[in-house]
C-alpha positions in Angstrom: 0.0 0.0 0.0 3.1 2.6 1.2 4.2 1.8 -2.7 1.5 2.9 -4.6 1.1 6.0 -2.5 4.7 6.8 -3.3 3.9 6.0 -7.2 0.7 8.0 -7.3 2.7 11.0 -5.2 5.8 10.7 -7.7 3.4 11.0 -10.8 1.8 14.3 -9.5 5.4 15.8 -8.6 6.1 15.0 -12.4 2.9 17.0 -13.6 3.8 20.1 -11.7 7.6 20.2 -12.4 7.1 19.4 -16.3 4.3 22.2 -16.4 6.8 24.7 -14.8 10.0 23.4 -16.9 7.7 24.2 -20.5 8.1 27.3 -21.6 5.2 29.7 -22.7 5.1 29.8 -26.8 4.5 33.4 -27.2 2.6 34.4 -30.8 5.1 35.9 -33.1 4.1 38.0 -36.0 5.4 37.3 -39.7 5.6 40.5 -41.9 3.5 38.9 -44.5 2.0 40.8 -47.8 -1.8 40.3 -47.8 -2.5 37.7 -50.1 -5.6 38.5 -52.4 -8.6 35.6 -53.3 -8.9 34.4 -56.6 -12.0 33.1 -57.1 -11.4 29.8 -58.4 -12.0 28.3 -61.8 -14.2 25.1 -62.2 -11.9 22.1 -63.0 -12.2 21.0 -66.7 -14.6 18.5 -67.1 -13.2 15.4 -68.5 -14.1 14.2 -72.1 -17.0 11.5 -72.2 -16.2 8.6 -73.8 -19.1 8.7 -75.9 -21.4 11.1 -76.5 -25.1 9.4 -75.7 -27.6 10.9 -77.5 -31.0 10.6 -75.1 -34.2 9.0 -77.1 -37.9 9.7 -76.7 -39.3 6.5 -74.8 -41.9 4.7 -77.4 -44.9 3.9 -76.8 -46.1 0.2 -75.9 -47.1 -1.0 -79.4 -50.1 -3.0 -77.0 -51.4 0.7 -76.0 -50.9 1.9 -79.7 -53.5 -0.5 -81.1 -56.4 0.7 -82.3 -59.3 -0.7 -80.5 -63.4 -0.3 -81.2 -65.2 1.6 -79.3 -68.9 0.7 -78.0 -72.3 2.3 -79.5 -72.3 3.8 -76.2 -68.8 4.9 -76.0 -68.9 5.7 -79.6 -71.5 8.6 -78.9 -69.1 10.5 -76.5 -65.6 10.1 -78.3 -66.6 8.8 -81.8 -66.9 6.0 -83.6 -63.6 5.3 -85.5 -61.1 3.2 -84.1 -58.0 4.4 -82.1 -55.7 3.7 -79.6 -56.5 3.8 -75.6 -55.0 6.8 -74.7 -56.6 8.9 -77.6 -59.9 7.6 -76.4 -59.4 8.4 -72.7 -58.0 12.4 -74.1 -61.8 12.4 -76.1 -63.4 10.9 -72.8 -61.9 13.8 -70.8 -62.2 16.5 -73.5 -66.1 15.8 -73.3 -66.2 15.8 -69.1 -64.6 19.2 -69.1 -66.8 20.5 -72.2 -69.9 20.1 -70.4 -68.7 20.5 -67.0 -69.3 17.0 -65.9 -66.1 16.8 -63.1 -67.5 17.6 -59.3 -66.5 20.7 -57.7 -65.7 20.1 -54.4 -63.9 16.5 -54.8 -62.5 17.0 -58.7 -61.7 13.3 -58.2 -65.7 12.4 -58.8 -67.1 12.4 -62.5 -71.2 13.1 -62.8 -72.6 11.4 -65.1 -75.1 12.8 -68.0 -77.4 10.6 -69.8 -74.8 9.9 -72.2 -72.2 8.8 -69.8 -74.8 7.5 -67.5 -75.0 4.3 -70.4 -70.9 3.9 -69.9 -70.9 3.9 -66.1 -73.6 1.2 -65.6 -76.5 3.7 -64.2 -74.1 5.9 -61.6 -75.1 8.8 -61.5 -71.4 9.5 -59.9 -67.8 7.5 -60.2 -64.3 8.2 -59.2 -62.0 9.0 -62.3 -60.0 5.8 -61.2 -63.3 3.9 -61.6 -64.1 5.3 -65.0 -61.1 3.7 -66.4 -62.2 0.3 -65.5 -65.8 1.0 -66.4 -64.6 2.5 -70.1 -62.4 -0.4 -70.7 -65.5 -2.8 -71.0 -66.5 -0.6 -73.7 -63.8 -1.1 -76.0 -62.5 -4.3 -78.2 
């Protein structure tokens, strides 16, 4: 026990006789010119390998098929054959015409008498609803 309370003694007598042997630094000032910022320039960018030219995504040849529309369908967007998604712009063209889309919840579509054949006898569908209900409609 007397040894490690000479130990732990000698170690603090080390501290305070190596914090009074090391000298203060004290700041010294360089006579320096002020240096000016450059602002500066981007890195060149490296040349691409190849230059890849980006393409227009075609269309699904299955979506491009012209398909048949219904008596009843063929009343609202015509009766000529065409593809889904030029069927679905006519549907939609017709809704806003004659102000068919709900107010308050733009997500609802009333139904007119001509519509009204389409959506089975609601009066009122959901636009997500109206896709399924116009696809039995077409061949």
């Amino acid at each position: 026990m007397a040894k490690a309370k000479k130990a732990a003694a000698k170690k603090v007598a080390t501290k305070k006789s190596a914090a009074k042997k090391a000298p203060a630094k004290k700041a010294v000032k360089k006579a320096t010119k002020p240096v000016a910022k450059v602002a500066k320039k981007p890195a060149p960018k490296k040349a691409a390998k190849k230059a890849v030219k980006k393409t227009k995504r075609k269309a699904s040849p299955a979506l491009m098929k012209p398909m048949t529309p219904s008596p009843a369908l063929a009343a609202v967007v015509g009766d000529k054959p065409m593809p889904r998604s030029q069927i679905t712009s006519n549907l939609w063209a017709y809704i806003k015409k004659n102000g068919l889309q709900d107010q308050t919840n733009k997500r609802q579509i009333n139904a007119d008498d001509k519509l009204k054949v389409i959506f089975g006898g609601k009066s009122s569908v959901s636009m997500f609803e109206m896709t399924k209900l116009v696809s039995q409609h077409i061949r």
